[in-house]
DONU-784847 format. One record per residue: x, y negated, z of N, C-alpha, C in turn; residue in one letter. Coordinates in pm, 1 decimal, always signed. Atoms other than C-alpha are relative to their C-alpha. Example, Ala and Ser with C-alpha at 12.3 -4.5 7.8 and 13.67 -1.06 7.14 Angstrom:
# residues 2
{r {+89.0; +119.0; +0.0}; {+1230.0; +450.0; +780.0}; {+90.0; -120.0; +0.0}; "A"}
{r {-82.0; +119.0; -6.0}; {+1367.0; +106.0; +714.0}; {-77.0; -109.0; +73.0}; "S"}
# end
This chain:
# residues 201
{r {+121.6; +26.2; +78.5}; {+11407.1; -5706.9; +15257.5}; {+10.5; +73.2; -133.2}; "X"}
{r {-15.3; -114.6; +176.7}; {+11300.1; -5486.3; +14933.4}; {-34.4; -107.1; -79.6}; "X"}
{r {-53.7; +63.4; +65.2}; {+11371.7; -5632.3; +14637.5}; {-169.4; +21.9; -77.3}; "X"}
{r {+124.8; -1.1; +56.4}; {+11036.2; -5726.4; +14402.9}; {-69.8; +94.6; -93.2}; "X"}
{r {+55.0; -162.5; +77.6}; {+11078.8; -5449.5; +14152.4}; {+12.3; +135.8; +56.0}; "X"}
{r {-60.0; -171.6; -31.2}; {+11064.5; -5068.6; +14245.6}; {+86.6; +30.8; -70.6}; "X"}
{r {-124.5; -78.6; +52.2}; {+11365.6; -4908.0; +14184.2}; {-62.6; +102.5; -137.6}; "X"}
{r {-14.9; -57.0; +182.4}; {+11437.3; -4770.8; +13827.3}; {+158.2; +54.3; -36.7}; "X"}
{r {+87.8; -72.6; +62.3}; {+11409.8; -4483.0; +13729.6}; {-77.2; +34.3; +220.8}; "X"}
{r {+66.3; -36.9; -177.0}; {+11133.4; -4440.0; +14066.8}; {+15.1; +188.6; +36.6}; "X"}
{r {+4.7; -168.6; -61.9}; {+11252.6; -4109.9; +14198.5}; {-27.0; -54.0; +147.1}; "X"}
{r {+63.3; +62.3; -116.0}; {+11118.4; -4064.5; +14534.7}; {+90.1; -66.9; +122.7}; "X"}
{r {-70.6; +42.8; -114.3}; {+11411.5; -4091.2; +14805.5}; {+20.7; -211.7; +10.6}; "X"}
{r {+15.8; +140.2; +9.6}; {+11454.9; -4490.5; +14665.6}; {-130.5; -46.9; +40.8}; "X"}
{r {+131.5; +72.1; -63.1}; {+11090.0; -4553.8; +14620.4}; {-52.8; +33.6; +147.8}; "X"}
{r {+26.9; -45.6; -99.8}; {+10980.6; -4412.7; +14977.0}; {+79.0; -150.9; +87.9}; "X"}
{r {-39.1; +107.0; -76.0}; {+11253.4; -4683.8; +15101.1}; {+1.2; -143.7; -14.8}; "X"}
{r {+11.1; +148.0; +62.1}; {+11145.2; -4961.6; +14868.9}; {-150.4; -26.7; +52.0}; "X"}
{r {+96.3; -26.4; -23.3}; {+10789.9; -4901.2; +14963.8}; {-53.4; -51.7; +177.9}; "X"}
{r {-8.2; -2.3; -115.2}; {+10889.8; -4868.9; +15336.3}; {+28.3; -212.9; +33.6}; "X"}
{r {-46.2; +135.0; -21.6}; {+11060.8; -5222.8; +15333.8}; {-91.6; -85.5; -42.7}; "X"}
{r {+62.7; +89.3; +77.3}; {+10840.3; -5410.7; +15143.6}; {-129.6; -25.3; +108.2}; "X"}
{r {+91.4; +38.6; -25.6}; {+10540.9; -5360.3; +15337.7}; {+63.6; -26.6; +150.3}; "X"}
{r {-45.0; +32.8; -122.0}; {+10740.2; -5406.5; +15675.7}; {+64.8; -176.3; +36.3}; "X"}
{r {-10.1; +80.4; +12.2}; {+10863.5; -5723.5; +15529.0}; {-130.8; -122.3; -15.7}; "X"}
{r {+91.0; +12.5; +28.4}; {+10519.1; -5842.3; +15446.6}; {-62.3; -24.0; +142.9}; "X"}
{r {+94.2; -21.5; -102.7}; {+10431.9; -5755.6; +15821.4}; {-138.8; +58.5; +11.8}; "X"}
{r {+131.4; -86.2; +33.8}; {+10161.4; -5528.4; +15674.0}; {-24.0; +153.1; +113.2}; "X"}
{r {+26.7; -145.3; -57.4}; {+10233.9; -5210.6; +15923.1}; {-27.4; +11.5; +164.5}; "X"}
{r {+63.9; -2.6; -154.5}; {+10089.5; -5145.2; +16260.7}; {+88.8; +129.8; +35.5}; "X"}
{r {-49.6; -110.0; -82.0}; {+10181.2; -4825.4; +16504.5}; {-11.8; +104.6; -75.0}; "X"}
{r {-95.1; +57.0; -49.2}; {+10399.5; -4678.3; +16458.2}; {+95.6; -51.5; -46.0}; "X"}
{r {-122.3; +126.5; +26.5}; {+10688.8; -4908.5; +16397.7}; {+117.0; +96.5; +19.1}; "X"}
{r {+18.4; +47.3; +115.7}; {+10901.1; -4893.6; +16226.4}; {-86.3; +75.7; -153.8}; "X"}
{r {+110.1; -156.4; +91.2}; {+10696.6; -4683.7; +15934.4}; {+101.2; +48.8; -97.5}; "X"}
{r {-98.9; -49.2; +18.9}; {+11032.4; -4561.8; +15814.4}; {-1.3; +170.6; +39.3}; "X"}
{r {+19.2; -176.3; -32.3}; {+11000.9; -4142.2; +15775.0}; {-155.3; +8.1; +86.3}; "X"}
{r {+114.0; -16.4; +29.8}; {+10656.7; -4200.2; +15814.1}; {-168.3; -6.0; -97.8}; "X"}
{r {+92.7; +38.0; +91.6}; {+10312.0; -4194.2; +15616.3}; {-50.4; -129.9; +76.4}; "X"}
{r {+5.4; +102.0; -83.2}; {+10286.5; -4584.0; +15700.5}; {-151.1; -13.9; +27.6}; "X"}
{r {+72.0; +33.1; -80.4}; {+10020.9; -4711.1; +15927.9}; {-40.0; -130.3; -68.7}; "X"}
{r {+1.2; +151.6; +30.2}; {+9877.6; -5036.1; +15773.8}; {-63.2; -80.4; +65.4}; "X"}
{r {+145.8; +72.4; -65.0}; {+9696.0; -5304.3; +15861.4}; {-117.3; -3.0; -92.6}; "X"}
{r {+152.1; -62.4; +123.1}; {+9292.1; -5253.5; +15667.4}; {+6.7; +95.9; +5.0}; "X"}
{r {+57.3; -128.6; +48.5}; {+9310.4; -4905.7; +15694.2}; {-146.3; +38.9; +78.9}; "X"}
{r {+131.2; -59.2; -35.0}; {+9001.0; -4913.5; +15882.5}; {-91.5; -25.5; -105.4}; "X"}
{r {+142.2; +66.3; +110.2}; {+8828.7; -5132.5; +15628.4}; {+25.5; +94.2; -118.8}; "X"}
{r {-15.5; -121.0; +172.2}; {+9006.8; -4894.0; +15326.4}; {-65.5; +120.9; +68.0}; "X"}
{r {+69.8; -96.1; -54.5}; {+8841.6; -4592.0; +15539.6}; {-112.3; -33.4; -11.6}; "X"}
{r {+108.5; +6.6; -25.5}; {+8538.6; -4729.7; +15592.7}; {-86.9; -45.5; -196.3}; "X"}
{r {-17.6; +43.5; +149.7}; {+8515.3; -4847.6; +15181.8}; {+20.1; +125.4; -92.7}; "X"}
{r {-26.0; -125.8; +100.1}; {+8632.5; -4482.1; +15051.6}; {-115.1; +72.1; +97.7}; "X"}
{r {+43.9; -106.0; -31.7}; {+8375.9; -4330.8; +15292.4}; {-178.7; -51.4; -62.3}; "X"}
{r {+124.1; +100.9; +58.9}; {+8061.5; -4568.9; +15159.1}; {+49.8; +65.4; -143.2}; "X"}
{r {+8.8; -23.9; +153.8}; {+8211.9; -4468.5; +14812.2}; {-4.0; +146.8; -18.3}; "X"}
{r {+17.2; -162.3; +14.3}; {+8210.3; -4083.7; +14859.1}; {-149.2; +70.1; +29.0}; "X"}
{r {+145.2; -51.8; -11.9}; {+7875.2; -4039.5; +14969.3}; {-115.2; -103.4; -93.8}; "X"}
{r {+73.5; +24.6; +155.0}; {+7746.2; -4301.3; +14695.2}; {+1.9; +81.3; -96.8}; "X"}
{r {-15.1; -97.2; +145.9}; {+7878.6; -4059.1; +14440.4}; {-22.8; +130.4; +41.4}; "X"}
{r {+23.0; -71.4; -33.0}; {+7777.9; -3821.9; +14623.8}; {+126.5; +133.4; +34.1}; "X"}
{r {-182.4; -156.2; -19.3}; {+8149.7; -3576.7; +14704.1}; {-25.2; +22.5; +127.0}; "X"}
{r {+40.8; -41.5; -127.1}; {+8011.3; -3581.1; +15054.5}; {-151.5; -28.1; +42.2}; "X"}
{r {+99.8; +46.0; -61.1}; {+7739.2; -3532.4; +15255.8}; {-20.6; +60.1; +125.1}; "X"}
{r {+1.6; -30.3; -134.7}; {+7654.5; -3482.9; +15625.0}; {+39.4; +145.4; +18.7}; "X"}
{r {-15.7; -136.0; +1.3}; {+7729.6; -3156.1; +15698.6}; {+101.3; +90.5; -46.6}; "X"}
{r {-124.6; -60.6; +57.7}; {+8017.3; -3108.8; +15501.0}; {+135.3; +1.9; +78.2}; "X"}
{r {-81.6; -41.2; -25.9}; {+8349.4; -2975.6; +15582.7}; {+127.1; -64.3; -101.7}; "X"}
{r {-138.2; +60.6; +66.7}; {+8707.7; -3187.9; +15498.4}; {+120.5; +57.1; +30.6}; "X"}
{r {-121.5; -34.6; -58.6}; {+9041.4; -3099.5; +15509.2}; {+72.2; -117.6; +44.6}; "X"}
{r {-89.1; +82.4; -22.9}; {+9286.3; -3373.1; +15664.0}; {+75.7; +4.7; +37.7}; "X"}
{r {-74.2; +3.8; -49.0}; {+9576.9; -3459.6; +15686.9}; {+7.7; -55.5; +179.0}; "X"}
{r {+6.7; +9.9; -189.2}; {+9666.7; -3527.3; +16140.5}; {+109.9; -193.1; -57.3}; "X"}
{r {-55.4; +165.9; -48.5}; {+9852.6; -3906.0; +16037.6}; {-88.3; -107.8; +19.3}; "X"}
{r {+68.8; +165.9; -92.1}; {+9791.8; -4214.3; +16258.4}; {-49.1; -51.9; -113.4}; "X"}
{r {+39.9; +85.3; +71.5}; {+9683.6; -4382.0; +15950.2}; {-141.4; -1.7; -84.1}; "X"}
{r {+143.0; -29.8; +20.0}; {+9391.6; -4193.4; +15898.2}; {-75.2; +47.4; +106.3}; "X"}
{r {+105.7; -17.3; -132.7}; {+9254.9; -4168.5; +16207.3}; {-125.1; -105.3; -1.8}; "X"}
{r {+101.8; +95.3; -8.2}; {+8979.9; -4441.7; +16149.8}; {-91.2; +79.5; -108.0}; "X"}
{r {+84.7; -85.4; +116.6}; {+8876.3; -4232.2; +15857.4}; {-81.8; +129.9; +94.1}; "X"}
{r {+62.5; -95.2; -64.4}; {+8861.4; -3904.0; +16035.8}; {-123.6; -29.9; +121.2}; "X"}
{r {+139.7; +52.7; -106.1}; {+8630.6; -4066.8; +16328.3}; {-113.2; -61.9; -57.7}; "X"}
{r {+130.1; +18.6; +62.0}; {+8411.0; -4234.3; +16058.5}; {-64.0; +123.2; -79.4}; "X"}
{r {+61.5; -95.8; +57.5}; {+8354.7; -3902.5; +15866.9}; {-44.5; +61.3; +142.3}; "X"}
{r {+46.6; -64.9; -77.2}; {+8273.1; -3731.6; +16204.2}; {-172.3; -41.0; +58.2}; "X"}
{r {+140.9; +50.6; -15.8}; {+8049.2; -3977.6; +16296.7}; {-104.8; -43.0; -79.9}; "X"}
{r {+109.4; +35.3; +132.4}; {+7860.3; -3980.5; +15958.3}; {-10.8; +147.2; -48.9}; "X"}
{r {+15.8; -147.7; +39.6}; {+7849.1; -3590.7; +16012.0}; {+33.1; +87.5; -45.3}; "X"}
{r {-111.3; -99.3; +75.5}; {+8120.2; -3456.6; +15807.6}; {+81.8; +85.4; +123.2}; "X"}
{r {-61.7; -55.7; -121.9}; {+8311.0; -3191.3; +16048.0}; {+123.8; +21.3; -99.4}; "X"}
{r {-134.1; +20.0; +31.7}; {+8710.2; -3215.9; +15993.6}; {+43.0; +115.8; +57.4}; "X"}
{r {-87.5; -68.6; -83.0}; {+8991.1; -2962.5; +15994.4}; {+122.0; -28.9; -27.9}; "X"}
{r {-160.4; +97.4; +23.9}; {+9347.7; -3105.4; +16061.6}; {+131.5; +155.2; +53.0}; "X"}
{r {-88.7; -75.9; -56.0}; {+9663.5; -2872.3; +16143.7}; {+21.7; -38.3; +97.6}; "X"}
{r {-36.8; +8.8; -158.4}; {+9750.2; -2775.9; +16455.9}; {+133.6; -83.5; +37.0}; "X"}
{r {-156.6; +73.9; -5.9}; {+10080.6; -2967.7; +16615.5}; {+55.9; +172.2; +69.7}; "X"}
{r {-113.8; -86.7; -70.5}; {+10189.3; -2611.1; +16728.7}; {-33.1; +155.3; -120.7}; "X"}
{r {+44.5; -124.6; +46.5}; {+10223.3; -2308.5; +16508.6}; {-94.9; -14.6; -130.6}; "X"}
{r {+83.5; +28.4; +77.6}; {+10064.9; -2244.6; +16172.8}; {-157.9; -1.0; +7.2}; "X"}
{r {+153.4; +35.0; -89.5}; {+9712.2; -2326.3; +16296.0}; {-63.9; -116.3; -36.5}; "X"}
{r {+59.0; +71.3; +38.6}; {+9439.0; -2534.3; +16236.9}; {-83.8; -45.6; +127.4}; "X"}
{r {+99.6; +23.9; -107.1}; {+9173.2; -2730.9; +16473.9}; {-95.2; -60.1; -125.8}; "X"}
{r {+129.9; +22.7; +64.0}; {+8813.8; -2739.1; +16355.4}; {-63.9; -101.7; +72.0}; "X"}
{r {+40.0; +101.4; -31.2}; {+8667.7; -3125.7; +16449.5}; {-155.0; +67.3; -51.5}; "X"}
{r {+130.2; +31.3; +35.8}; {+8295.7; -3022.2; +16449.0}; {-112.8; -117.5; +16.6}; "X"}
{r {+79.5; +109.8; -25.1}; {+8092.9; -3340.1; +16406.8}; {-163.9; +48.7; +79.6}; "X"}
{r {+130.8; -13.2; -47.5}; {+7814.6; -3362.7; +16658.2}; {+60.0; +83.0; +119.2}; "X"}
{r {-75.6; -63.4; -94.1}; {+8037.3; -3163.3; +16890.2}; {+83.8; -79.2; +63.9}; "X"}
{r {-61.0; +69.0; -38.4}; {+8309.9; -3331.0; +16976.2}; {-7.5; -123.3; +10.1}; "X"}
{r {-25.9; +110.4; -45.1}; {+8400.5; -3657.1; +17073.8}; {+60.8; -88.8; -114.1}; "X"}
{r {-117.3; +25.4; +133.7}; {+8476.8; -3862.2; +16750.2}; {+110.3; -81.4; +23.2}; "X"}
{r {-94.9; +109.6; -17.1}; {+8654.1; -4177.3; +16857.8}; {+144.6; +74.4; +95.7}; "X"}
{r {-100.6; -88.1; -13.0}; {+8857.4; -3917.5; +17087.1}; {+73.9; +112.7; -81.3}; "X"}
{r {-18.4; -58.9; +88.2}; {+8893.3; -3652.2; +16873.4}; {+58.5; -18.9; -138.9}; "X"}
{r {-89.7; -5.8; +79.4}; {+9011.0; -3804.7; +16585.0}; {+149.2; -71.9; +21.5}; "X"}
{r {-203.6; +12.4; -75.7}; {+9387.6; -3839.8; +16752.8}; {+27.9; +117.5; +15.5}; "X"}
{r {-27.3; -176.4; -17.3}; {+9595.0; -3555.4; +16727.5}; {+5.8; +21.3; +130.5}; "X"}
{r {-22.7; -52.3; -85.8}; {+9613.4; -3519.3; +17060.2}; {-155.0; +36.8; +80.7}; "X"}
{r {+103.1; -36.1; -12.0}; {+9233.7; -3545.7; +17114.1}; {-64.9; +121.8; -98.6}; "X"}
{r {+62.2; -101.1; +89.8}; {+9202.1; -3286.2; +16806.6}; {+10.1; +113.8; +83.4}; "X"}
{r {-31.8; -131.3; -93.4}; {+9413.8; -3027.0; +17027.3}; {-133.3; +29.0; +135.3}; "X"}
{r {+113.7; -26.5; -146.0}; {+9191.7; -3067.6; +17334.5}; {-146.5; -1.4; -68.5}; "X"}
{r {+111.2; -47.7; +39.0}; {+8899.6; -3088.1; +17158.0}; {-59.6; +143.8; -128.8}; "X"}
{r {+38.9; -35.4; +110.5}; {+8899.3; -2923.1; +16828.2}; {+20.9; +177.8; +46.8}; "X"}
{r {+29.7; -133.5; -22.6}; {+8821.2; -2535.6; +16790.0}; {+145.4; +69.2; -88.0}; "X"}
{r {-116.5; -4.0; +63.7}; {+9164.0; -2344.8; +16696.1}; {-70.5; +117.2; -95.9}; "X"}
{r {-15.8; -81.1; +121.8}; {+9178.2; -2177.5; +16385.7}; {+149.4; +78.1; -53.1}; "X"}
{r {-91.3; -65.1; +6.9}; {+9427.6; -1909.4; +16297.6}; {+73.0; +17.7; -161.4}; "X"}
{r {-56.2; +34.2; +183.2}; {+9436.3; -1962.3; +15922.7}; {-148.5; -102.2; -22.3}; "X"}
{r {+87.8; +111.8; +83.0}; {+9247.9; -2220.7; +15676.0}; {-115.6; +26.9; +35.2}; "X"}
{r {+103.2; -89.8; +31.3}; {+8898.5; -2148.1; +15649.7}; {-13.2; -19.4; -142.4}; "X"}
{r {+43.8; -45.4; +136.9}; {+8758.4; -2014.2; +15306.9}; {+11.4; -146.5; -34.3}; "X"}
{r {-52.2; +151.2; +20.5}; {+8876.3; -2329.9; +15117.3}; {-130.5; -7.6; -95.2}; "X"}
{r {+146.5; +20.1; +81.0}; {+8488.8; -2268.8; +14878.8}; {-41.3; -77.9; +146.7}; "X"}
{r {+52.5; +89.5; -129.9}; {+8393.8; -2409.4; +15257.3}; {+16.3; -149.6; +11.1}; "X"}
{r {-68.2; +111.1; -45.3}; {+8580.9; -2734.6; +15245.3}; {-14.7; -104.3; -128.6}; "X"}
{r {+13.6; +134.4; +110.3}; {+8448.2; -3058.9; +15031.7}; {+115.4; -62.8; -85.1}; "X"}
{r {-88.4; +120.6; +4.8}; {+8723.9; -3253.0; +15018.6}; {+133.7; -4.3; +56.6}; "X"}
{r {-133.6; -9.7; -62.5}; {+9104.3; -3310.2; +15084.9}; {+31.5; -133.7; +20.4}; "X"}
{r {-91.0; +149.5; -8.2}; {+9260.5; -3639.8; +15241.9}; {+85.2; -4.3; +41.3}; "X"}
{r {-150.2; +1.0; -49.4}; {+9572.0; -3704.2; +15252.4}; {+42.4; -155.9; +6.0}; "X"}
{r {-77.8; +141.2; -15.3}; {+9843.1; -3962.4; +15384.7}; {+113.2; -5.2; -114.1}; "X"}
{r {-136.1; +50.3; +52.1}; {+10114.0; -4098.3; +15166.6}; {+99.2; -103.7; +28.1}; "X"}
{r {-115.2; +106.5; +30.9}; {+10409.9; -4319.9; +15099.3}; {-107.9; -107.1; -97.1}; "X"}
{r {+22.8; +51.4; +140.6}; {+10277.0; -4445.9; +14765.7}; {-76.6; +87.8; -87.6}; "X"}
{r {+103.0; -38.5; +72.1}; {+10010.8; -4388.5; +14497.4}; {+14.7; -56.7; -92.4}; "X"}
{r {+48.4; +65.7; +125.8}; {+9995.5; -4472.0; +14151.4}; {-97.4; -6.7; -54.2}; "X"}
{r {+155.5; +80.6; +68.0}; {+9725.0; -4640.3; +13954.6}; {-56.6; +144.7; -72.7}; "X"}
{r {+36.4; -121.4; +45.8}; {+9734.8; -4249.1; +13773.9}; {-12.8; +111.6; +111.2}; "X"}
{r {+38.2; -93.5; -118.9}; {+9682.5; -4100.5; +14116.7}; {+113.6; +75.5; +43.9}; "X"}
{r {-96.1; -20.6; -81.5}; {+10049.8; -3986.6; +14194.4}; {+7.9; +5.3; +100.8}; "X"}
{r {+43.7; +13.7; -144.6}; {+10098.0; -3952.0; +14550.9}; {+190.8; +52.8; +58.9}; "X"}
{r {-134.9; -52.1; -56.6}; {+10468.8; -3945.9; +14700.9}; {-25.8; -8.8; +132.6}; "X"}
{r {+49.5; -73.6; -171.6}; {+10493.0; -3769.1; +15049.2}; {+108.7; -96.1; +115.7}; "X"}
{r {-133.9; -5.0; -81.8}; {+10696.1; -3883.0; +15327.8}; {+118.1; +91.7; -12.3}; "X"}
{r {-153.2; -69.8; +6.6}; {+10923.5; -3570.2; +15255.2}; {+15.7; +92.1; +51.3}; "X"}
{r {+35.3; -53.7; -82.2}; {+10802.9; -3381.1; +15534.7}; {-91.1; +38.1; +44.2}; "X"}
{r {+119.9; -5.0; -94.5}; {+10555.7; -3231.0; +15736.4}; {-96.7; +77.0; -65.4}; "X"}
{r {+163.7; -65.6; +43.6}; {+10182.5; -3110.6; +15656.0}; {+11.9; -44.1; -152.8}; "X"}
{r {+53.2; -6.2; +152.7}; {+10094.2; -3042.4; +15269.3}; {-116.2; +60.9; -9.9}; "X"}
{r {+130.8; -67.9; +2.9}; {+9827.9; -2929.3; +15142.4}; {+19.2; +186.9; -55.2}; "X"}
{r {+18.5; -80.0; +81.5}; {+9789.7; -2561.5; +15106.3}; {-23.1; +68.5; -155.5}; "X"}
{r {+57.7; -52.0; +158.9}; {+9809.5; -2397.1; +14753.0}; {-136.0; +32.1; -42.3}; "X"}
{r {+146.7; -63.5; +64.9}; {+9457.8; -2267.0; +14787.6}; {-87.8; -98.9; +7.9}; "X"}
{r {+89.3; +157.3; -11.1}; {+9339.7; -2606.2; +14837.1}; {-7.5; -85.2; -111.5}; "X"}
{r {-14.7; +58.6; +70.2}; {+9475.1; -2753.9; +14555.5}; {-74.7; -36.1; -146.5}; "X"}
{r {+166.2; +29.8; +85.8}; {+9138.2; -2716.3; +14333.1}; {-70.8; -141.0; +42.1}; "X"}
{r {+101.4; +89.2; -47.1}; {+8964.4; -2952.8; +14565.0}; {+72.8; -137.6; -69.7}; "X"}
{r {+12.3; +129.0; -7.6}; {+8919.2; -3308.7; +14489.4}; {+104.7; -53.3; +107.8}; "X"}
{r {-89.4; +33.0; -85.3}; {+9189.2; -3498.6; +14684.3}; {-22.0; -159.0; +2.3}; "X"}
{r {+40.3; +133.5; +1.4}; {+9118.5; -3894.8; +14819.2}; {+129.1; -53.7; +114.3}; "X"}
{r {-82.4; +70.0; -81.0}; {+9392.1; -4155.7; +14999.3}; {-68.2; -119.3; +97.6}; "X"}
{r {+15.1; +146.3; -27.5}; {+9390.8; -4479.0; +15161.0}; {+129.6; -63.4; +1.1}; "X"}
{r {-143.3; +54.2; +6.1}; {+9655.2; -4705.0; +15077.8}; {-18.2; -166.7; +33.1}; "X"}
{r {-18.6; +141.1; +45.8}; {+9763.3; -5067.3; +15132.6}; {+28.7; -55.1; -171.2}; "X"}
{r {-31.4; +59.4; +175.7}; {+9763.0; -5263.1; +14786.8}; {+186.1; +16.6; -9.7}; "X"}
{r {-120.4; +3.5; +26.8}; {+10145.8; -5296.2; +14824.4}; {+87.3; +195.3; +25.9}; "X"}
{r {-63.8; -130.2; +25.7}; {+10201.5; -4891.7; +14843.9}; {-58.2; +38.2; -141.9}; "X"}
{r {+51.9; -22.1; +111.3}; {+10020.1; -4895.6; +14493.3}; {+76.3; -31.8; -113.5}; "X"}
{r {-91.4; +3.1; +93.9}; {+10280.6; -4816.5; +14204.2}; {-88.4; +15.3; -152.1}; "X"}
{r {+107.4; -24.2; +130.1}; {+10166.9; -4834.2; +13810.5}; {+123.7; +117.9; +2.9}; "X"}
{r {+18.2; -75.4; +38.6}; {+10410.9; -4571.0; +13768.9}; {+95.7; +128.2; +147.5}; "X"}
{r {-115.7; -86.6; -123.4}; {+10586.6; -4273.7; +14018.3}; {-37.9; +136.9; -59.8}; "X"}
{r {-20.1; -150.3; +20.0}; {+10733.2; -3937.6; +14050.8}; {-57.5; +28.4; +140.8}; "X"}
{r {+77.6; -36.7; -102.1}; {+10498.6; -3795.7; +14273.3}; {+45.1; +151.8; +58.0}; "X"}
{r {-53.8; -161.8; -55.1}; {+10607.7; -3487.8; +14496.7}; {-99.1; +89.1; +16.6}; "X"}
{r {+103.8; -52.3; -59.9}; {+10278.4; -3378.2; +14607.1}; {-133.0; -17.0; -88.3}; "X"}
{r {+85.3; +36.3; +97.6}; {+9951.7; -3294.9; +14424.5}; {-67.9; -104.1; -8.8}; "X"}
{r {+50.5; +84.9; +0.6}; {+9772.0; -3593.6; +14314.3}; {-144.7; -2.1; +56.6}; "X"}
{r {+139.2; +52.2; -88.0}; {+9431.7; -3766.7; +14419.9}; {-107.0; -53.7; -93.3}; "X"}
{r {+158.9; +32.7; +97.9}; {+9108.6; -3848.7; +14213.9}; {-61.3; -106.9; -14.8}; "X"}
{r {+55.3; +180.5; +17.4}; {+9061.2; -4191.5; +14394.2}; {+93.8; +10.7; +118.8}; "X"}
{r {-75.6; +87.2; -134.5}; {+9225.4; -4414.7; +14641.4}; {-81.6; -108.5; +40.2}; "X"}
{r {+56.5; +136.9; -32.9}; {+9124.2; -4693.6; +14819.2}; {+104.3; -81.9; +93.7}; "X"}
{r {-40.3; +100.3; -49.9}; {+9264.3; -5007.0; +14954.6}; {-105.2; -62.4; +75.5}; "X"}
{r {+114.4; +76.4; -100.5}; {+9074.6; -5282.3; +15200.3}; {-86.5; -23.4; -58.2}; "X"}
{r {+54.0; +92.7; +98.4}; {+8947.1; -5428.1; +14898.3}; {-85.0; +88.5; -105.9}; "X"}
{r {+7.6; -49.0; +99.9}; {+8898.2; -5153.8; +14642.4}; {-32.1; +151.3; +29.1}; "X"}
{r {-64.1; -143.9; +28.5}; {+8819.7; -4820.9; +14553.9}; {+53.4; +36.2; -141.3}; "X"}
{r {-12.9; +18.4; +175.2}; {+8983.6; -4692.4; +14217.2}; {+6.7; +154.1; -13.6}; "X"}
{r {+30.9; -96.6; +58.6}; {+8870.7; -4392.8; +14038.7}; {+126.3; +47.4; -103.0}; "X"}
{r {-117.8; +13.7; +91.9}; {+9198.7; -4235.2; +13867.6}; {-11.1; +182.9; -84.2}; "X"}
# end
């Protein structure tokens, strides 16, 4: 069981495993298990998806027709199938090769399609990014987020391109991956949301 405070001074290899425990102790994480060397899976991330996607097209950062970048983790797959089916078309990295698949909404299959394995079979391959002036929005998975929009990575895996790193960037987190302060590895995020919340940072 993780202990009540985050480790001090929060560098990431501790927090990542204080982060990990805490919400596993809690019984907060769904598939897959354990969420150890992964961007965890929670439980609410449909309702925090469905809560950051009501708050992006209130403020208008999206609108039908638009083009996202996303990250391919299980934990945003409820997201990616509600932006598809509210008309946004998604592009996630390929699982083979530096490559991309283009999710065109209205095309594909959303509730299939947004699984990486429904992206491959469905989604259109792409051989590099497209023109990143094309692309609204960036969402990414994390470990942990601070209240100043920090964002520590799993450690591994998909980042966001350098030429991306203009765009606007949005999460979804459980309340208990939400730090007031961290060393963030990866560029930060603009807002987050929880089941409950969105917060503008």
């Amino acid at each position: 069981m993780s202990s009540a405070a985050p480790p001090d001074p929060p560098t990431p290899g501790p927090v990542r495993d204080w982060v990990w425990g805490r919400l596993l102790a809690a019984r907060q994480v769904a598939y897959p298990l354990p969420p150890h060397g992964h961007h965890p899976n929670f439980k609410g991330a449909a309702e925090a998806a469905a809560r950051l996607l009501e708050h992006l097209f209130q403020t208008a950062r999206l609108r039908p027709g638009d083009t996202v970048l996303a990250y391919p983790d299980y934990v945003l797959r409820p997201l990616r199938q509600r932006l598809l089916e509210a008309g946004v078309s998604v592009v996630v990295p390929a699982q083979h090769g530096p490559h991309y698949r283009r999710l065109e909404s209205g095309v594909v299959d959303a509730r299939a399609a947004s699984s990486i394995a429904g992206a491959e079979r469905q989604g259109e391959l792409l051989t590099a990014l497209p023109d990143p002036a094309l692309l609204r929005l960036s969402l990414v998975a994390c470990v942990a987020v601070s209240v100043r929009g920090e964002v520590l990575s799993k450690g591994y895996g998909f980042s966001l391109p350098p030429e991306t790193h203009h765009l606007s960037a949005a999460t979804i987190v459980h309340p208990l991956q939400v730090l007031g302060a961290l060393q963030g590895d990866r560029p930060g995020v603009a807002l987050y949301a929880t089941p409950e919340a969105v917060r503008e940072v």
